[in-house]
LUMRO-209850 format. One line per field, with one value per residue (C-alpha): residue number from 0; x negated, y negated, z negated. Coordinates in nm, 3 decimals, always signed. Each point is the difference from the previous one (the first is absolute). Last residue first. Layout:
BEGIN
i: c(NUM	...)
px: c(X	...)
py: c(Y	...)
pz: c(Z	...)
end
This chain:
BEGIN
i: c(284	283	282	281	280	279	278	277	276	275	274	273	272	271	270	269	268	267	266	265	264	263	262	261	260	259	258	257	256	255	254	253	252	251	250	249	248	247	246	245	244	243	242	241	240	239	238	237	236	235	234	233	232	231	230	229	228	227	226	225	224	223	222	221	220	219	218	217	216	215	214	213	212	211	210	209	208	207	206	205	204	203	202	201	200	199	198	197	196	195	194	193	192	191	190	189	188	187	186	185	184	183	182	181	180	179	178	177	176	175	174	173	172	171	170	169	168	167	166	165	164	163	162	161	160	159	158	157	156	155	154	153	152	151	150	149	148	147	146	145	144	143	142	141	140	139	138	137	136	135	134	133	132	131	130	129	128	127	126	125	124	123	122	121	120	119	118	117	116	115	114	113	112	111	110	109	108	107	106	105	104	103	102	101	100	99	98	97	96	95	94	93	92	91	90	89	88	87	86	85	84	83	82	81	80	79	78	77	76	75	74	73	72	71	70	69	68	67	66	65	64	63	62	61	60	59	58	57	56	55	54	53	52	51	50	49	48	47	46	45	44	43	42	41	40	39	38	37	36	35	34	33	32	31	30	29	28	27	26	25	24	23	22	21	20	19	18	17	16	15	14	13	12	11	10	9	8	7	6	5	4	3	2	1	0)
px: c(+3.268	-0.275	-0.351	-0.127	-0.227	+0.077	+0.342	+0.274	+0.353	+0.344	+0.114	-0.082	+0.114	-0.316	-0.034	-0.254	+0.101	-0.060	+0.360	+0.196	+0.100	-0.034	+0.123	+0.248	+0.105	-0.011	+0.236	+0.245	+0.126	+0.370	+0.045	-0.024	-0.265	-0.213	+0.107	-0.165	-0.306	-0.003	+0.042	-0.261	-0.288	+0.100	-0.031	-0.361	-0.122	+0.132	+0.067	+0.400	-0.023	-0.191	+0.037	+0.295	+0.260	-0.146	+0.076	+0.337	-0.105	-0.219	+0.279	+0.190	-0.304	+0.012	+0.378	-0.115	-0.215	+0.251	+0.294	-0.226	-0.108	+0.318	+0.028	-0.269	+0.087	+0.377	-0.202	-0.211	+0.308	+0.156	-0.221	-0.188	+0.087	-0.360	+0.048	-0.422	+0.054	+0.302	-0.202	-0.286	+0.193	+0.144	-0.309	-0.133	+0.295	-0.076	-0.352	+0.136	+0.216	-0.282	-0.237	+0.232	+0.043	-0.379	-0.121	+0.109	+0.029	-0.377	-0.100	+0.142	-0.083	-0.406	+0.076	+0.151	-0.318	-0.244	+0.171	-0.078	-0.355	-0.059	+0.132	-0.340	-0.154	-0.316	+0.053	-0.126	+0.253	+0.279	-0.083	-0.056	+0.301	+0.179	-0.113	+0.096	+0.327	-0.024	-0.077	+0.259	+0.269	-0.003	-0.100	+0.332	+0.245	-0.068	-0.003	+0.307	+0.317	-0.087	-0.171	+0.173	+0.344	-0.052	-0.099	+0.339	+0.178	-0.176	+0.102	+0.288	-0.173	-0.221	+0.344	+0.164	+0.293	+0.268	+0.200	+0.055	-0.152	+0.179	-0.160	+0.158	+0.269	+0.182	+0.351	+0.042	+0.144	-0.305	-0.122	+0.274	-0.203	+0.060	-0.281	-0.340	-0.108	+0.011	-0.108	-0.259	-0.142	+0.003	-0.171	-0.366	+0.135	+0.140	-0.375	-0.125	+0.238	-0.082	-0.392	+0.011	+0.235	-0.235	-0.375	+0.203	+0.068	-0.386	-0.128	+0.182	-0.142	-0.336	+0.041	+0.030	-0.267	-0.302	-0.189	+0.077	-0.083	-0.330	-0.145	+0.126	-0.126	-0.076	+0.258	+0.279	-0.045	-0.009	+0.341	+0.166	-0.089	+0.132	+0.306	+0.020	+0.023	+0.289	+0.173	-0.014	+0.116	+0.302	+0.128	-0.038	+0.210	+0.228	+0.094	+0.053	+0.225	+0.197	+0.068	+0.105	+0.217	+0.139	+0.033	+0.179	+0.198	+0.138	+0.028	+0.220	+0.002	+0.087	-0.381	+0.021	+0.135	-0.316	-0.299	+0.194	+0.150	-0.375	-0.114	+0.283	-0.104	-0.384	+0.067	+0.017	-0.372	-0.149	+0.078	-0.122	-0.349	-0.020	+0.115	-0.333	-0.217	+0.118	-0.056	-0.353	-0.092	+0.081	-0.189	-0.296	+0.004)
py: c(-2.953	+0.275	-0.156	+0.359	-0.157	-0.375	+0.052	-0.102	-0.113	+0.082	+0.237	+0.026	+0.293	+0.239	+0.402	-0.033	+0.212	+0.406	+0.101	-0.305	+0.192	+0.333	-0.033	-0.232	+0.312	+0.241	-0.192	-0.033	-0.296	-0.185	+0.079	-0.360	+0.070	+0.142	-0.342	-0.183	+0.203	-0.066	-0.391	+0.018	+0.204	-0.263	-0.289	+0.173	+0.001	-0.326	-0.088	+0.063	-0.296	-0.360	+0.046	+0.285	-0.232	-0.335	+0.107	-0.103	-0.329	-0.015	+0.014	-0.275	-0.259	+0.149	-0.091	-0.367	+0.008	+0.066	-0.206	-0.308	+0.015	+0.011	-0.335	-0.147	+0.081	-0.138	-0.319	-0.051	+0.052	-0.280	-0.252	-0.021	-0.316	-0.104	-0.124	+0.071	+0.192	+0.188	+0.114	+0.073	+0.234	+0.166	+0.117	+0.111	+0.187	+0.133	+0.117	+0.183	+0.224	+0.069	+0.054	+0.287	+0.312	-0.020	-0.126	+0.197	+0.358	-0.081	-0.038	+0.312	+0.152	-0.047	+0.046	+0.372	+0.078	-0.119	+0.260	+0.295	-0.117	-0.003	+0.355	+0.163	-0.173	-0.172	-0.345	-0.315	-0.037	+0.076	-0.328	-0.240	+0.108	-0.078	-0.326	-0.052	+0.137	-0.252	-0.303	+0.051	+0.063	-0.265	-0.236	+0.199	-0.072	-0.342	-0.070	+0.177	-0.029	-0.195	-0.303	+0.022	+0.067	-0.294	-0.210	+0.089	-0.097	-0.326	-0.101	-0.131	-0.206	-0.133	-0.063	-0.213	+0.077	-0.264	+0.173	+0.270	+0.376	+0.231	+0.359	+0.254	+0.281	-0.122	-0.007	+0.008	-0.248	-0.199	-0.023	+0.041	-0.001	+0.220	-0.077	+0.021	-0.318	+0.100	+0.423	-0.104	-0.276	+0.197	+0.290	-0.118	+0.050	+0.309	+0.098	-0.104	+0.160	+0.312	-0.075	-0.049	+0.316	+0.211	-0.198	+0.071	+0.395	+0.003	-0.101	+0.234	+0.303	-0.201	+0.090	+0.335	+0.062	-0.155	+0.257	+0.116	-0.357	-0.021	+0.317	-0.034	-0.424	+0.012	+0.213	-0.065	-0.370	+0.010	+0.170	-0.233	-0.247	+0.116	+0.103	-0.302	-0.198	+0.237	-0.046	-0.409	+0.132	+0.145	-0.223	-0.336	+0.167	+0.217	-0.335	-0.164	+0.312	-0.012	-0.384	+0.017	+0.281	-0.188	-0.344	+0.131	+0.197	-0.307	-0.165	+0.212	+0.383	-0.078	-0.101	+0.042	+0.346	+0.158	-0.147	-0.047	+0.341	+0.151	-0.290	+0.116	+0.382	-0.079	-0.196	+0.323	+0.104	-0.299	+0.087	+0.358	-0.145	-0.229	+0.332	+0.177	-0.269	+0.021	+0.345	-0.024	-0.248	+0.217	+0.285	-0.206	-0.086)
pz: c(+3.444	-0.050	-0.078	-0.154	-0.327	+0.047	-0.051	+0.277	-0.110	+0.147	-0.242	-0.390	-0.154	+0.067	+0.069	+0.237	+0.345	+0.037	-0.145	+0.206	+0.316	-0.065	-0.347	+0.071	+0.286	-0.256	-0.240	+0.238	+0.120	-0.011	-0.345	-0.128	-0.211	+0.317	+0.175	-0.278	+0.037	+0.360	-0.031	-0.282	+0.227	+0.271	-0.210	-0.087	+0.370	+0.084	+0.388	-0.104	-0.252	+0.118	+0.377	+0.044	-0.221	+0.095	+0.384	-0.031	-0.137	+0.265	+0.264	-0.170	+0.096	+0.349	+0.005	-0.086	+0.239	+0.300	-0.149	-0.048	+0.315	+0.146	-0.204	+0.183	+0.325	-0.072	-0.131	+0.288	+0.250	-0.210	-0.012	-0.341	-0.180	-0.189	-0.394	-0.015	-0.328	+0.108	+0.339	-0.218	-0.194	+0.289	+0.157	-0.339	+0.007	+0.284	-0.112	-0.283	+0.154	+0.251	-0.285	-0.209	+0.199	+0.183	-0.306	-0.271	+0.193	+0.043	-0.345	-0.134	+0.280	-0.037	-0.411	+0.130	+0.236	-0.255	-0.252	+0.274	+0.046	-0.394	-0.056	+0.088	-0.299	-0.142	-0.070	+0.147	+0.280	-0.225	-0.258	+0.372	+0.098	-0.316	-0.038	+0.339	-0.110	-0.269	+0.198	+0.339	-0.201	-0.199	+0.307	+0.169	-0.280	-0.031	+0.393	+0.104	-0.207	-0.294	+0.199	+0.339	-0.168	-0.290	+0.375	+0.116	-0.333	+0.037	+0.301	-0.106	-0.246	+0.279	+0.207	-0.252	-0.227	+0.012	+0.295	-0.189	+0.073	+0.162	-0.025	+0.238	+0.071	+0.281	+0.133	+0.390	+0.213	+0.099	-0.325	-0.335	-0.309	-0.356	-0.254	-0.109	-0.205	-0.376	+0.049	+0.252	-0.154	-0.328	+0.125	-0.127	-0.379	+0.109	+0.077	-0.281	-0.263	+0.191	-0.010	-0.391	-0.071	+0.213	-0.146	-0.377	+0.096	+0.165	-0.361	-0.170	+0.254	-0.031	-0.389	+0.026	+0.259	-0.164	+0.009	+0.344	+0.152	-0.214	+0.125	+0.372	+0.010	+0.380	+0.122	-0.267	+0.033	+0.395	-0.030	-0.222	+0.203	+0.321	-0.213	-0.097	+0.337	+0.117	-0.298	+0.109	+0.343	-0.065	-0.265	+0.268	+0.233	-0.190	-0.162	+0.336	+0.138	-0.383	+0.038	+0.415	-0.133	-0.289	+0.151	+0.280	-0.181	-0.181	+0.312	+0.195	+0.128	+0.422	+0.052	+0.410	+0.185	+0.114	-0.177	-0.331	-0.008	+0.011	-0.268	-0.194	+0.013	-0.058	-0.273	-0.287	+0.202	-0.116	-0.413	+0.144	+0.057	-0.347	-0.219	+0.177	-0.034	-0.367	-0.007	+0.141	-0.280	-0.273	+0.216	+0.001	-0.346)
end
């Protein structure tokens, strides 16, 4: 399931990475691409969002059920790999579902001379539903995914810490960083806008210096917030023994290895097809 899910992250990652070119056009030279662009890269960036972060969530889950329920997990593998193809359809469909304000209201605006990218809502709508979309943000974005998080690799913690193996340190390490990247990438994103949320909900005009502050730091966090995704890669694959052993093996039956050096490299490890994971018998992630 775990790899299932760590595809998906993987699909929501480079779905961001398609926006980084207009989002580098728009910051120099204004939104020059139109409204219907606008609405489909502001659409694709806020389903990446929400995507990202709900695999995220079950793959913290997924991994606290393999830990603590090993014997029952492996048993049952076939039909948690069905299962985890309905929870992937299910969290897609959700997470276009909470694009729509994006994909509806985003359009084309000129400001001070320049085109920009941004959502527009009508005058009709009020400021708590406009807030809304910020609070979905807060909620999916930060504080759902991090009380799963923070439960099952507790869970997890607590399961290493009582069993017998030299490997247990070296997992605690890559939970520790798990965790860590998180926060430090992900809280100051959230934080402002928290900040901005409350500003829509109280109907308070910033003065301008405030607001140019405000939006730099916007800019700054939310950068931090695409740094993590970057990091997804080397925190929930490359730290992997076994995704290793199957990244070398495919490389092998590519050509681009020898067989010796797979053998060197791969020969003494547990011959296993499930990556990312930890077992209760050698705790390797």
């Amino acid at each position: 399931m775990t790899d299932i899910h760590l595809i998906n992250l993987a699909v929501a990652d480079l779905l961001l990475l398609l926006t980084f070119p207009f989002m580098s056009v728009s910051a120099v030279k204004g939104w020059v691409f139109g409204t219907h662009t606008c609405k489909v890269v502001q659409g694709v960036y806020a389903i990446n969002f929400f995507s990202g972060f709900l695999f995220l969530t079950c793959i913290s889950v997924d991994r606290c059920i393999e830990i603590t329920r090993a014997i029952k997990a492996f048993t049952m593998r076939q039909r948690s790999i069905y299962c985890s193809k309905l929870i992937t359809l299910f969290l897609w469909l959700a997470s276009v579902l909470l694009s729509l304000p994006e994909l509806i209201y985003s359009e084309s605006k000129l400001h001070d001379g320049l085109y920009i990218c941004k959502m527009v809502f009508p005058e009709d709508i009020t400021s708590t539903v406009k807030s809304l979309s910020n609070f979905l943000q807060i909620l999916l974005g930060f504080v759902f995914p991090f009380l799963v998080m923070a439960v099952c690799y507790s869970i997890i913690i607590i399961t290493l810490l009582t069993g017998r193996n030299f490997r247990k340190h070296k997992a605690l390490k890559v939970i520790i960083s798990v965790v860590l990247a998180f926060v430090i990438f992900q809280l100051p994103y959230t934080l402002v806008m928290f900040m901005e949320t409350t500003d829509f909900l109280g109907s308070r005009q910033m003065p301008c210096n405030a607001r140019k502050k405000k939006d730099i730091a916007i800019i700054i966090t939310s950068n931090l917030a695409f740094t993590r995704c970057c990091l997804n890669p080397i925190i929930y694959a490359f730290v992997g023994v076994n995704f290793r052993n199957d990244i070398i093996l495919l490389l092998k039956n590519f050509g681009c290895i020898s067989t010796t050096y797979y053998a060197q490299r791969c020969g003494s490890s547990r011959d296993t097809r499930t990556s990312l994971t930890m077992d209760t018998n050698s705790f390797t992630l």
